[in-house]
C-alpha positions in Angstrom: -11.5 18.4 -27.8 -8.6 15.3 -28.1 -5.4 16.7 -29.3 -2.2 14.6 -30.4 1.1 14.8 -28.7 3.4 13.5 -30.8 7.1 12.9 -29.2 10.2 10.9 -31.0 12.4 8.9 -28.4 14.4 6.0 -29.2 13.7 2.4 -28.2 16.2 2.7 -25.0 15.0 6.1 -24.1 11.4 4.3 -24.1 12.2 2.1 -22.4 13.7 4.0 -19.6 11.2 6.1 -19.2 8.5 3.0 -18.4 11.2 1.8 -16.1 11.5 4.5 -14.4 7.5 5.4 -14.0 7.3 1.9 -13.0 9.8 2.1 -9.9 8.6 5.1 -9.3 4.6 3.6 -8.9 6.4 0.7 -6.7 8.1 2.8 -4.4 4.6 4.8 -3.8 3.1 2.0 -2.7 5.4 0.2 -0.6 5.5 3.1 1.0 2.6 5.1 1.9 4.3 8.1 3.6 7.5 8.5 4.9 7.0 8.7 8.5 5.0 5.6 8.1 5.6 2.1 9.5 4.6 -1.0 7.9 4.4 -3.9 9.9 4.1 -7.5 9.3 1.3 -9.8 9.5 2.6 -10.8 13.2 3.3 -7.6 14.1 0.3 -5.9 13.2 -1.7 -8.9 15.3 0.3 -8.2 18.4 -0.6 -4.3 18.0 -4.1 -5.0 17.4 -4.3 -7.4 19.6 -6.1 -9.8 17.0 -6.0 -13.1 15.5 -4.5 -13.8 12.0 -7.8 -15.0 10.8 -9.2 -11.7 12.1 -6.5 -9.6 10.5 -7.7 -11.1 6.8 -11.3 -10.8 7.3 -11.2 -7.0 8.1 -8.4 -6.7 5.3 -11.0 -8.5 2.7 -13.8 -6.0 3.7 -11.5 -3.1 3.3 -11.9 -2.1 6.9 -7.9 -2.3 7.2 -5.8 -1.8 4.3 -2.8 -3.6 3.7 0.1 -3.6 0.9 1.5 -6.6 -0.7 5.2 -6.6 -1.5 5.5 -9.7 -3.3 4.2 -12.7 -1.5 4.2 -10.7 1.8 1.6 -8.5 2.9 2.8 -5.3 5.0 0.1 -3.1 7.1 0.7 0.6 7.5 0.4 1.5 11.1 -1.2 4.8 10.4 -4.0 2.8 8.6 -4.2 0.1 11.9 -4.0 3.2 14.1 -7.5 4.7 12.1 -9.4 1.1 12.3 -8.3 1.4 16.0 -10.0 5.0 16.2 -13.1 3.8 14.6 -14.1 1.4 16.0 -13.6 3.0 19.6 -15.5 5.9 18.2 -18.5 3.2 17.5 -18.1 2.1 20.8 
């Protein structure tokens, strides 16, 4: 069954609100957990060990994921730290 919430805010209070959910989603996704670190694209090859080129093809498969703030892209070490563990437990 749909119901219909109707609520009455002004223009500004609109607005802040979509600002605010907005930041909000931002901040969630630059950072993935508090205790985690994101590393750079140079960084994250020196802890992997790995080649740029390497870096992006396992990134465009999905097999490491990655988090672009603006035109840099960040890695979470907690998500290079569970490619490391799989593919030492396919090993």
């Amino acid at each position: 069954m749909l119901q219909t919430i109707s609520i009455n805010l002004s223009h500004s209070e609109f607005t802040n609100l979509i600002n605010t959910a907005v930041i909000t989603a931002i901040d969630n996704r630059l950072k993935p957990s508090e205790q985690d670190e994101l590393l750079t694209i140079e960084q994250a090859k020196q802890y992997l060990k790995c080649s740029a080129v390497f870096l992006w093809k396992c990134r465009k498969e999905g097999k490491i994921k990655a988090v672009n703030a603006g035109k840099k892209v960040l890695y979470p070490k907690s998500n290079l730290n569970e490619y490391l563990q799989l593919k030492t437990k396919r090993s």
